[in-house]
C-alpha positions as CSV (number, residue, x, y, z in Angstrom):
1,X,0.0,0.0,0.0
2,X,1.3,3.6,-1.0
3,X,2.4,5.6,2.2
4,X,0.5,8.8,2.8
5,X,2.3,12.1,2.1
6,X,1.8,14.6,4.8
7,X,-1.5,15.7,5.6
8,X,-3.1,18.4,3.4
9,X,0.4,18.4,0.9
10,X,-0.3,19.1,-2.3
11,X,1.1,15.5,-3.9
12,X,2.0,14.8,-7.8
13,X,2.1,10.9,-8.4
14,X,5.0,9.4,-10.9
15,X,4.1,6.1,-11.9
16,X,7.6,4.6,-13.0
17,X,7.5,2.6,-16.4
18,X,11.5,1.5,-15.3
19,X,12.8,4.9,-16.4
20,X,17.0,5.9,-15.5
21,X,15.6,9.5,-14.7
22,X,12.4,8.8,-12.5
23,X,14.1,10.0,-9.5
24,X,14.9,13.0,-11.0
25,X,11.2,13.9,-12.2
26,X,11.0,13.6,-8.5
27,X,13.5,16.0,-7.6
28,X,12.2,18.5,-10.1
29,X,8.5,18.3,-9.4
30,X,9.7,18.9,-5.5
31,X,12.4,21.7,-6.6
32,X,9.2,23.6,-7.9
33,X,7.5,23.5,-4.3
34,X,5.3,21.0,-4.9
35,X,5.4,17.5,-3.2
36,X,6.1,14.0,-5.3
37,X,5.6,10.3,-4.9
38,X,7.2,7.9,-7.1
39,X,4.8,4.6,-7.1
40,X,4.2,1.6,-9.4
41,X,2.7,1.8,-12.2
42,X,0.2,-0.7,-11.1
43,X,-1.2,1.6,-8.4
44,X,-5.4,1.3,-8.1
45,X,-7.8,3.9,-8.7
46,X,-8.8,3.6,-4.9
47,X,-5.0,4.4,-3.8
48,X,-4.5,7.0,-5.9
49,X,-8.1,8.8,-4.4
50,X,-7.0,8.4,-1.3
51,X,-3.5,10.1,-2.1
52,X,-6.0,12.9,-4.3
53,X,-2.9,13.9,-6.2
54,X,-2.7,17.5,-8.1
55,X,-1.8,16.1,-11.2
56,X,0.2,12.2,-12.6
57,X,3.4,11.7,-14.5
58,X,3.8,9.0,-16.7
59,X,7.5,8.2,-16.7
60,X,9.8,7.1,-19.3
61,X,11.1,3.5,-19.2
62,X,13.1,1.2,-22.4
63,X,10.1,-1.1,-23.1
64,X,7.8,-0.3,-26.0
65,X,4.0,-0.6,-25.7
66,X,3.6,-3.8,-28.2
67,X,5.9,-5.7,-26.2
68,X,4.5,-8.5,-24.2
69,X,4.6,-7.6,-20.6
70,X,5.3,-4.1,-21.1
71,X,4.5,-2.1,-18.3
72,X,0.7,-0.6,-18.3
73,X,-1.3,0.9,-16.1
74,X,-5.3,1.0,-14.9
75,X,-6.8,2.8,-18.0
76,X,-9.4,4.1,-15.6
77,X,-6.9,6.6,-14.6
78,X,-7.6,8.8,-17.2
79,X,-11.3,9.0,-16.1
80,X,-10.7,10.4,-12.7
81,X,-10.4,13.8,-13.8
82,X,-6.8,14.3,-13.0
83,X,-4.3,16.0,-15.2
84,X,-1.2,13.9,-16.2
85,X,1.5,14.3,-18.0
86,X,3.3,11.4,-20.2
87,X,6.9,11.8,-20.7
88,X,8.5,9.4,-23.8
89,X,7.0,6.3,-22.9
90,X,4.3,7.6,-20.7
91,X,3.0,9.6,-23.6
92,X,3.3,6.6,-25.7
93,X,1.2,4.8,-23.2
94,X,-1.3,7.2,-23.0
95,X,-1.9,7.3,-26.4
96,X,-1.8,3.9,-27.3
97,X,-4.5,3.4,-24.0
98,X,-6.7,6.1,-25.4
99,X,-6.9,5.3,-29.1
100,X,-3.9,6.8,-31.0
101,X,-1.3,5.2,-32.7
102,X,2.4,4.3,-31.8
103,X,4.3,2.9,-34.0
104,X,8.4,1.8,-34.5
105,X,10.1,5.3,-35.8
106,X,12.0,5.4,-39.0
107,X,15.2,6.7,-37.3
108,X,15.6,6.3,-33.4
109,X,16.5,9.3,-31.9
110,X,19.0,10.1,-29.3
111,X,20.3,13.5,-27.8
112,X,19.7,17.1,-28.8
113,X,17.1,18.2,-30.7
114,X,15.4,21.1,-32.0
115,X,11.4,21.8,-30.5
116,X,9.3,23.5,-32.9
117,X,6.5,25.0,-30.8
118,X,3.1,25.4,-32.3
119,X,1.4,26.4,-29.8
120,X,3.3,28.8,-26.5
121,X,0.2,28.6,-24.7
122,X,0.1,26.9,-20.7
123,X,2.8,23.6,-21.3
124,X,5.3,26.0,-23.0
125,X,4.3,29.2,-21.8
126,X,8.2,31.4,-21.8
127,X,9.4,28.4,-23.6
128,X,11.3,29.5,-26.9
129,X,9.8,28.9,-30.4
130,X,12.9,26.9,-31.0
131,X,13.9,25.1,-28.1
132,X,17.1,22.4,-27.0
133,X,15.2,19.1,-25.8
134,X,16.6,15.8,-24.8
135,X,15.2,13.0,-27.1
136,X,15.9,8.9,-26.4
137,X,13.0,7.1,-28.4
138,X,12.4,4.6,-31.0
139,X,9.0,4.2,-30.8
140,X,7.0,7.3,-31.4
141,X,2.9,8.6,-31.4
142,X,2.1,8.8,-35.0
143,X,-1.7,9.1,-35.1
144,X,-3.5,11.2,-32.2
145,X,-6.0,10.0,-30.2
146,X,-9.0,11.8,-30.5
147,X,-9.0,14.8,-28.2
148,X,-5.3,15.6,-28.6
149,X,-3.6,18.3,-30.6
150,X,0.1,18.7,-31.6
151,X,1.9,21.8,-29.2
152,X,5.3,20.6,-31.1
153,X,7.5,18.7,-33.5
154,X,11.2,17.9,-34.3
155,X,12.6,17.4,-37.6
156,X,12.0,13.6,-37.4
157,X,9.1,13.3,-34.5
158,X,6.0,15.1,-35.9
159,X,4.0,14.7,-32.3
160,X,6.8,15.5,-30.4
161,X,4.4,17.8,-27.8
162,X,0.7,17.0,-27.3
163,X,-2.2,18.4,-25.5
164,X,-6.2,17.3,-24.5
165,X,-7.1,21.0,-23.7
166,X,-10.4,19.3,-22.1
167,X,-9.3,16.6,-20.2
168,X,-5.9,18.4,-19.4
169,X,-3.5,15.6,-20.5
170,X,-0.5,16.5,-22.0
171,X,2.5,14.1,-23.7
172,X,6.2,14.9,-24.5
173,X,8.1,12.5,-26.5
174,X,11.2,14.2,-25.1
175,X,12.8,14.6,-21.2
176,X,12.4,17.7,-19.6
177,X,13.3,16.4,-16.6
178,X,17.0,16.2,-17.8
179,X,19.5,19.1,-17.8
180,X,20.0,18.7,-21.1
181,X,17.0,19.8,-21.4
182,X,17.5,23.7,-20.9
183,X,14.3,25.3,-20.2
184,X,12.6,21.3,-18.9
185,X,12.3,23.0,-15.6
186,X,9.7,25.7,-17.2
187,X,8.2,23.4,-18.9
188,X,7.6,20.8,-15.6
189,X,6.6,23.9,-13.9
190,X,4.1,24.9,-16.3
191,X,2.4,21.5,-16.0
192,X,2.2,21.6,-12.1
193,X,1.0,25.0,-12.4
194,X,-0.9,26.1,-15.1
195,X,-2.3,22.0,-15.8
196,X,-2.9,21.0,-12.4
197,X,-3.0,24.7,-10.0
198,X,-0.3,23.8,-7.6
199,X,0.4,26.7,-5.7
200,X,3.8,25.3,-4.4
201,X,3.7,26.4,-1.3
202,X,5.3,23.2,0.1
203,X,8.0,23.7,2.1
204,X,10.6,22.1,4.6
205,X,9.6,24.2,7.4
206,X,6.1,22.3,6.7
207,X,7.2,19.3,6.8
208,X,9.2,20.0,9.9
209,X,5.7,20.9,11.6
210,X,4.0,17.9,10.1
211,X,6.4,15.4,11.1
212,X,6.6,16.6,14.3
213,X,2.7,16.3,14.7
214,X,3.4,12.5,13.4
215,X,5.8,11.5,16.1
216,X,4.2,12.7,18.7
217,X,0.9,11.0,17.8
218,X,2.7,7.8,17.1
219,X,5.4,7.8,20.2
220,X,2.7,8.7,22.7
221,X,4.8,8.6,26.0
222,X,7.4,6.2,25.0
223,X,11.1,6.5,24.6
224,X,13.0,6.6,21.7
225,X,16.6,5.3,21.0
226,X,18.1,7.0,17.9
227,X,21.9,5.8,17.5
228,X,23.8,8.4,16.4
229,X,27.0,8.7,14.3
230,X,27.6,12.6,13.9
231,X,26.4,12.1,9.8
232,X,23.8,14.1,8.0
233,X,21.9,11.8,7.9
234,X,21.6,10.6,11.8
235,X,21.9,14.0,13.1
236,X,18.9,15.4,11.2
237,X,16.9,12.0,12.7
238,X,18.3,13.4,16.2
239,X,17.4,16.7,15.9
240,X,14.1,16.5,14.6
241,X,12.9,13.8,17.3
242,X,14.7,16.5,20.0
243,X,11.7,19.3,18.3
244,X,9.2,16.7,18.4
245,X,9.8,15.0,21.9
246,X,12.6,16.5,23.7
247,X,13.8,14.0,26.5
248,X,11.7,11.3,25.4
249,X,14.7,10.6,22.8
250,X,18.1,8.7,24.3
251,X,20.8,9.2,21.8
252,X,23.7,7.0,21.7
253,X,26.8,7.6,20.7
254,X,29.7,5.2,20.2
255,X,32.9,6.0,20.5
256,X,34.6,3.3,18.4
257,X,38.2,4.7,18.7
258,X,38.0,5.7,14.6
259,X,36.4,8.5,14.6
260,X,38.1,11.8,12.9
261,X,39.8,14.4,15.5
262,X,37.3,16.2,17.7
263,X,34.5,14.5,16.2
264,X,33.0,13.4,19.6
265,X,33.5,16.9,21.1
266,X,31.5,18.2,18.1
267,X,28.8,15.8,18.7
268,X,28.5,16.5,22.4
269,X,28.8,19.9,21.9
270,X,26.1,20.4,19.5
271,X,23.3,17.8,20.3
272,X,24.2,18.3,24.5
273,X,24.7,21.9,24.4
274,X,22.4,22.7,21.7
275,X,19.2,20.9,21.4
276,X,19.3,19.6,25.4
277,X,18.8,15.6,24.3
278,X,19.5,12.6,26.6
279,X,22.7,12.0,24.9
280,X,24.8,8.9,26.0
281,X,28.6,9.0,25.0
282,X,30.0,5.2,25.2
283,X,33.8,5.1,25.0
284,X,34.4,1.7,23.2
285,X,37.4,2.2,21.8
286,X,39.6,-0.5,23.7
287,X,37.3,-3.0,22.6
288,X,37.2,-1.9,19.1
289,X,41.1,-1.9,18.9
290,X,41.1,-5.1,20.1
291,X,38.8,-6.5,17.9
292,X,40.7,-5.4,14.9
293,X,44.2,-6.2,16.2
294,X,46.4,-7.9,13.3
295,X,43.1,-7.9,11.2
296,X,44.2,-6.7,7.4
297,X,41.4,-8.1,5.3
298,X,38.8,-5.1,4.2
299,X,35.7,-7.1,5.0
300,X,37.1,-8.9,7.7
301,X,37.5,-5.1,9.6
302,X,33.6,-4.2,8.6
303,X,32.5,-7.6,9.9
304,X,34.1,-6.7,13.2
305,X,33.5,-3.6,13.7
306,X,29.6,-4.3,13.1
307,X,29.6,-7.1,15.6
308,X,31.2,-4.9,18.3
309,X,28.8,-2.1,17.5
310,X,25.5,-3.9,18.0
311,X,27.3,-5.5,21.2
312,X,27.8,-1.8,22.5
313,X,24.3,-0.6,21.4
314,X,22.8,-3.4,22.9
315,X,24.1,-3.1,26.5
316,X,23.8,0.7,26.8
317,X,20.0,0.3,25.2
318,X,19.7,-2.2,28.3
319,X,20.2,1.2,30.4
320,X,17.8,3.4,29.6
321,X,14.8,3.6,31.8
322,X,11.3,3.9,30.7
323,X,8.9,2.8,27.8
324,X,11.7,2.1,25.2
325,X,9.3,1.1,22.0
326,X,11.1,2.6,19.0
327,X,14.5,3.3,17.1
328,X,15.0,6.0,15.1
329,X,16.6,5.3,11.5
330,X,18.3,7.8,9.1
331,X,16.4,6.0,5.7
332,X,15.8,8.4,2.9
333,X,13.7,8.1,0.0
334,X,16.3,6.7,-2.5
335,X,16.7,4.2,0.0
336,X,13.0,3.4,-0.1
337,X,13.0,3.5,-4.1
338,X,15.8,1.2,-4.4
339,X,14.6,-1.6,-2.1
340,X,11.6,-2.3,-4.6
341,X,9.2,-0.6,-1.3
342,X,6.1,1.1,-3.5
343,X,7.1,-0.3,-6.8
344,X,6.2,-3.9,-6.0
345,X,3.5,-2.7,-4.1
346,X,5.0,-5.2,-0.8
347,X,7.5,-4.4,1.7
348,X,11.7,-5.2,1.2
349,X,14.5,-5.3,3.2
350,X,15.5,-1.2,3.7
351,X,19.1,-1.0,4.2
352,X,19.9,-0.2,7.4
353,X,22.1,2.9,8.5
354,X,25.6,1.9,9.4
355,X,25.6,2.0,12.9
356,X,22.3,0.4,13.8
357,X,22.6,-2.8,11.6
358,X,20.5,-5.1,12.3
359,X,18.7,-3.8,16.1
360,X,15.4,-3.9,15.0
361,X,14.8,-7.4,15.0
362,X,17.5,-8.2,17.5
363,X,16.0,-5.7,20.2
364,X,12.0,-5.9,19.3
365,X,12.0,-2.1,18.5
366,X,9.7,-0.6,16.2
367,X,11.2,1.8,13.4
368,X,10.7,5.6,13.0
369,X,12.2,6.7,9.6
370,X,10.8,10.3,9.7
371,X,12.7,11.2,6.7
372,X,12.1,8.7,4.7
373,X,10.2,10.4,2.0
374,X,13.5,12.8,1.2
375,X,16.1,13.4,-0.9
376,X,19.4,14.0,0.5
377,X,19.4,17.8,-0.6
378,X,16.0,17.9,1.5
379,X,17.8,16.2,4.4
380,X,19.9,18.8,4.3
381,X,17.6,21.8,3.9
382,X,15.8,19.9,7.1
383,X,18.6,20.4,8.8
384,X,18.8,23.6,8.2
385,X,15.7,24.5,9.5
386,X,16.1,22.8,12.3
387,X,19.5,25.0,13.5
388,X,22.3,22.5,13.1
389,X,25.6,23.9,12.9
390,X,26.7,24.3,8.7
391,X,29.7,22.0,9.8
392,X,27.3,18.9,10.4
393,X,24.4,19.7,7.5
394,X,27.2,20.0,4.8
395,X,29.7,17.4,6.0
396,X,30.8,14.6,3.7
397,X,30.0,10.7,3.5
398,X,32.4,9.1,6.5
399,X,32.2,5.2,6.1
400,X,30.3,3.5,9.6
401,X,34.1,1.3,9.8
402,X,35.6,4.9,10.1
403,X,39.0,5.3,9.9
404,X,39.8,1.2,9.8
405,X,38.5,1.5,5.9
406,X,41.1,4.5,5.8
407,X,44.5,2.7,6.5
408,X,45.5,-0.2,4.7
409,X,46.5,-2.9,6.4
410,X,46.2,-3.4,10.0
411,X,45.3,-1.0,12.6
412,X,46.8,0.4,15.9
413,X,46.6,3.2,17.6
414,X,49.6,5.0,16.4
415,X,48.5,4.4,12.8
416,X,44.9,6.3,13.8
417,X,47.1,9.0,15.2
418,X,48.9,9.7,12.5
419,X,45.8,9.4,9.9
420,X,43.6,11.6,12.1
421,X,46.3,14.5,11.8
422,X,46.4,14.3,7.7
423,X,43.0,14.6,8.0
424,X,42.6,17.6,9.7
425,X,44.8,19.2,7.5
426,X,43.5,18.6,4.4
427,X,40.0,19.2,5.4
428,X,41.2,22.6,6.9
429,X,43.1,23.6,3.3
430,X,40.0,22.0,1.5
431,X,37.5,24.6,3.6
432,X,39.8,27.6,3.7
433,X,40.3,27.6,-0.3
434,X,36.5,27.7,-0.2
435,X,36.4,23.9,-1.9
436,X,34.2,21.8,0.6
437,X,31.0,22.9,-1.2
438,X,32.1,22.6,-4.1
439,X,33.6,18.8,-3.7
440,X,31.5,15.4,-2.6
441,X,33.9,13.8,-0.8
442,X,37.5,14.8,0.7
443,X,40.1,12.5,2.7
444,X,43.5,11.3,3.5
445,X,44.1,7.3,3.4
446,X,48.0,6.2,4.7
447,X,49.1,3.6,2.7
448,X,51.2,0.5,4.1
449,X,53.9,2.3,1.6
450,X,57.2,3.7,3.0
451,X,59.9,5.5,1.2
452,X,63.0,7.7,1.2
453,X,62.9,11.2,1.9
454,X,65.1,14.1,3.0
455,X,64.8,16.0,6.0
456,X,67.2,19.1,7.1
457,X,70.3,17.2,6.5
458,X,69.1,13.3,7.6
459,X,67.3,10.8,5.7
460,X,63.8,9.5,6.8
461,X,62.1,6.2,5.9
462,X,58.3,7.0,6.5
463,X,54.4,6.3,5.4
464,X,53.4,8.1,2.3
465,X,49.7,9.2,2.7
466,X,47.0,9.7,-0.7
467,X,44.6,12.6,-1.0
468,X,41.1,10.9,-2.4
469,X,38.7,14.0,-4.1
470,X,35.8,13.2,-5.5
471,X,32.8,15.0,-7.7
472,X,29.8,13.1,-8.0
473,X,25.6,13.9,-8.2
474,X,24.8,10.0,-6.7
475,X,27.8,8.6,-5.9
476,X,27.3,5.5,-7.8
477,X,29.9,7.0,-10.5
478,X,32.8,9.7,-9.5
479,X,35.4,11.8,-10.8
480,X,38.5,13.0,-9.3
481,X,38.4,16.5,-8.3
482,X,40.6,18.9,-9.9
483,X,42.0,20.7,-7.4
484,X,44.1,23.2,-8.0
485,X,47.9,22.6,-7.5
486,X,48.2,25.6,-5.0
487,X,46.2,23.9,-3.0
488,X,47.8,20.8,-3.2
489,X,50.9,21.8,-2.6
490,X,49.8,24.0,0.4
491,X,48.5,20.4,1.7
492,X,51.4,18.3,0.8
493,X,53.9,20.7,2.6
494,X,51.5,20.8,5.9
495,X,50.8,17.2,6.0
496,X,54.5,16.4,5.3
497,X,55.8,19.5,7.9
498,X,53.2,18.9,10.8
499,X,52.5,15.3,10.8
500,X,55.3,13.2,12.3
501,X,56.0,9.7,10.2
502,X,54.8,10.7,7.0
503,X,57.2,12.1,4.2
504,X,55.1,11.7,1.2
505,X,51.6,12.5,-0.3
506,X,50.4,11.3,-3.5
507,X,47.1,12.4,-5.3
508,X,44.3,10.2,-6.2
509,X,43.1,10.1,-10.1
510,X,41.1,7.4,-10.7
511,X,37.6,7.9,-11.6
512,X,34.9,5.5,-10.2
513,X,34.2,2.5,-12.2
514,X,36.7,1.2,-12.3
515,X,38.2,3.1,-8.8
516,X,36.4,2.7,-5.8
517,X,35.4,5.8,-3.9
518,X,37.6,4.5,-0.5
519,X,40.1,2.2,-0.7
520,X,38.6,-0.2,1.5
């Protein structure tokens, strides 16, 4: 069964034909201020009246309509008086389920291509006459069902933008969705506005308000456990269950002994100091050490490390007093998307955050994922709102294993020392040259590499440490960050100046596939 947006939020639906860029539609439709769902294709009638969307999307997707099995949806849909928009194969779709004709296209066509508009009215209102779209079809609509009129055409796609003034469905053969798409935004916007009278007036500082009214209707008087790493992610869970409940949320946080420098001072200071929670600080680090002592195999480390962690969590959850009932989870909506949760219309297996594992089940909890329906740029704009410190809203992915992941080889304490110290250095060059922003994902990783180096008039024999930068939208492909050699430089001397044991710093390239993001 769909899950509910927020009381009285203006909704859109995207029914997902299997399309590469249905998350994005999703982004876009919520850029514009209105809110979005992404939901099967096989959704019923009766859900989508008890969503009473604004307006459906049809999304693209690689099938075309005459395979057998393609993906369909409830024709009744278009009887419920709802606008909807059909993007490549959603307006296929529609056309085909309302009488026109699609057919296989004399030439496939893929990238840029000029939009001749006919007809600048409501879809295309500010649009130009002659327009940059983003075209990846074979099949396209080559007789109209009845109803429909053509808005625009490309040299090879003569219904490449299609309207039902009366029934307020509109088709694109093209994406707007995509940034190669120039004005796609307008156009997207014109639909939600103009087709279905959004007002987009939704905003995080609603949600905050709505959210809050949530947990406190569902928590009652109970207590809630939220483990906390110092992420985005956790943090933002913390902070909004602090607003909603205040000291009926027990935060834990582990100190595994591979943490960054000062990172459990920051944590303390801000969710202790800040926002007042019931914060519990467990110093674990011995045990961690000793867990991993010796232990050079990557998976070997994460298999202990997550062993030790639910150990820990277990025995300090053992302490708090009260009606413990729930745990609080950092899952976002691209975590929902990808388990299959919506689209198959059942329940999956929602990865877990890092540091909670697998408690659920092993403590009898019941999950809170307040953020579950958001994108990470919306986690972030909810923390925002919410007052945490810039430093902890705009901080980059750090792996649950922590530094472990970051030396290669095995660990001790002397290794974490010196690791800890090239961190802080880069990150503080990274920030002062105003790069953080601008970069997904900055660290130092020492390698199990020594070499020979000269300093003052001796020769050393020390580590040589790398310098991973990263630029990535999703994180499931990367590019090395070109950072400028000043800056380099400035954080080669430091690192090689300031941190004893380490007389070399080398500079990650490699792009991801075939690279990795960490090393580990």
């Amino acid at each position: 069964m769909i899950e509910l947006p927020p009381p009285g939020t203006e909704t859109v639906l995207i029914l997902d034909f299997g399309s590469q860029t249905a998350q994005l539609i999703a982004r876009r439709v919520r850029e514009a201020g209105v809110f979005s769902l992404l939901v099967s294709p096989r959704i019923s009638v009766d859900e989508i009246r008890r969503v009473a969307p604004k307006g459906i999307i049809l999304s693209g997707g690689p099938a075309s309509v005459f395979e057998t099995g393609a993906p369909t949806c409830d024709p009744a849909i278009f009887a419920m008086g709802i606008p909807v928009l059909g993007i490549c194969y959603g307006m296929q779709l529609m056309s085909h389920l309302l009488g026109g004709l699609v057919e296989s296209a004399d030439h496939r066509e893929f990238g840029r291509a000029k939009l001749d508009v006919v007809d600048g009215s409501d879809l295309f209102a500010g649009v130009d006459d002659h327009a940059t779209v983003w075209m990846s079809h074979g099949d396209q609509v080559t007789r109209l069902a009845q109803g429909f009129a053509a808005l625009a055409s490309t040299a090879t796609c003569r219904f490449a933008a299609v309207r039902d003034h009366a029934r307020r469905f509109y088709g694109v053969q093209f994406h707007p969705e995509v940034t190669h798409t120039p004005q796609g935004g307008d156009m997207l916007s014109n639909f939600l506005f103009k087709g279905c009278g959004c007002t987009g007036a939704w905003r995080m500082s609603d949600f905050v308000a709505q959210e809050c009214d949530r947990i406190r209707a569902r928590v009652g008087d109970s207590r809630v456990i939220c483990g906390l790493s110092g992420g985005v992610d956790s943090s933002v869970v913390a902070a909004l269950l602090a607003k909603a409940i205040g000291k009926q949320v027990v935060c834990i946080f582990v100190d595994n002994g591979l943490l960054r420098k000062n990172e459990r001072d920051l944590v303390d200071a801000t969710f202790r100091g800040h926002f007042d929670v019931d914060l519990r600080v467990v110093d674990a680090s011995k045990e961690f050490l000793g867990d991993l002592e010796g232990i050079i195999e990557p998976q070997e480390k994460r298999r202990r490390i997550g062993h030790r962690f639910i150990e820990v969590f277990k025995e300090s959850a053992k302490s708090i007093s009260g009606d413990v009932k729930f745990l609080a989870q950092g899952t976002l909506y691209p975590d929902v998307i990808e388990s299959g949760h919506g689209h198959a219309g059942t329940s999956a297996n929602i990865k877990l955050h890092h540091n909670v594992g697998g408690l659920p089940e092993q403590l009898g909890f019941e999950l809170i994922e307040p953020m579950r329906l958001l994108f990470k740029d919306e986690v972030r704009a909810l923390g925002e709102v919410l007052g945490l410190p810039q430093q902890i809203v705009w901080r980059h992915p750090f792996p649950g294993p922590g530094l472990a992941v970051r030396i290669i080889g095995d660990i001790t304490k002397e290794k974490l020392d010196v690791l800890r110290e090239c961190d802080r250095i880069l990150l503080e060059e990274i920030v002062a040259a105003n790069l953080y922003r601008s970069t997904s994902q900055v660290f130092a990783v020492l390698l199990p590499v020594k070499s020979v180096g000269v300093m003052g008039d001796g020769r050393t024999y020390e580590s040589t440490v790398a310098i991973r930068c990263v630029d990535t939208q999703d994180f499931m492909t990367a590019d090395w960050s070109r950072i400028p050699y000043d800056v380099l430089a400035l954080i080669s001397n430091r690192i090689i100046n300031e941190v004893k044991g380490v007389n070399r710093v080398v500079y990650d390239i490699s792009s991801k596939p075939p690279a990795t993001i960490e090393w580990e």
